[in-house]
N, C-alpha and C positions, 0 to 999 in steps of 0.2 A: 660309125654308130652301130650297124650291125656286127662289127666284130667283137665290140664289148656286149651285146647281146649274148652270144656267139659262144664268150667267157665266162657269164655268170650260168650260162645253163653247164655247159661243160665242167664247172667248180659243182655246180648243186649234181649232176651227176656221179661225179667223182664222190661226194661224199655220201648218198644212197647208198652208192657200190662200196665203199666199206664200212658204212653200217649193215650192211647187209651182208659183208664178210664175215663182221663181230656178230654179228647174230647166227651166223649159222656156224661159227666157231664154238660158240657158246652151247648150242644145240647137239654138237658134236662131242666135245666135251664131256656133257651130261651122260653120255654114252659113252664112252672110249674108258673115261679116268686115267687116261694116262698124261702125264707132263712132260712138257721139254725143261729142258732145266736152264739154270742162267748160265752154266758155263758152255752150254750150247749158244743161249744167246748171245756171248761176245765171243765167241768163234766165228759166229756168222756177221756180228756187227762189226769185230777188228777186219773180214775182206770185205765187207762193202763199205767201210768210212779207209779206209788202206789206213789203218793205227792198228797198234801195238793190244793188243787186250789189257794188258797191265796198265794199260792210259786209260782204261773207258771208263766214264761214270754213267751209271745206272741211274734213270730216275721214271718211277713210276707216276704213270702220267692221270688213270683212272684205273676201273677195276678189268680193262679188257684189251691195255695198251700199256708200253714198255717205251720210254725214252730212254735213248744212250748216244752219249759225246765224248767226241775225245777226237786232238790234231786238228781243231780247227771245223770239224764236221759234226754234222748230227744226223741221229735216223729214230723213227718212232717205229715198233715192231709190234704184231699181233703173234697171239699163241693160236695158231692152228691144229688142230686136235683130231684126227683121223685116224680110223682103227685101225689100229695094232702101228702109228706111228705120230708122232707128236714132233712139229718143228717151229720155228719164229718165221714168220710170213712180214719182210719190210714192208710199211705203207705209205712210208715216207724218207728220203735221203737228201739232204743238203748238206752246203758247206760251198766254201769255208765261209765263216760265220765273223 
């Protein structure tokens, strides 16, 4: 009983902590103007799902969040936005699916 406790605070935690990534992404952003680009994103999503870049499909999942699949895996990516450098921050990896 207490570890399912245990689990749902730990989830609702977890999800504060990247809203509160996307929020200060966002914050960040407003300030920077600068972008990472999507061939940056499957650069970084083909080494962390181990696929091919030419495999990945791209699916935009809201206005602050990037899904990408391919080989069986998937990963949801935020755009981190920091001055004078812009990258895809993973906030989620699974697989195989």
């Amino acid at each position: 009983m207490h570890a399912k406790k245990s689990t749902v605070r730990c989830g609702a935690l977890a999800a504060r902590l990247i809203r509160g990534l996307a929020a200060a992404a966002l914050v960040l952003s407003a300030q920077t103007g600068c972008l990472a680009t999507l061939g940056e994103l499957k650069t970084r999503a083909s080494f962390d799902l181990s696929c091919p870049s030419e495999q990945l499909e791209i699916v935009y999942l809201d206005h602050e969040v990037v899904g990408v699949r391919g080989c069986g895996m998937q990963g949801s990516y935020l755009q981190l936005r920091c001055p004078g450098d812009c990258t895809w921050v993973p906030t989620v990896i699974s697989g195989p699916r």
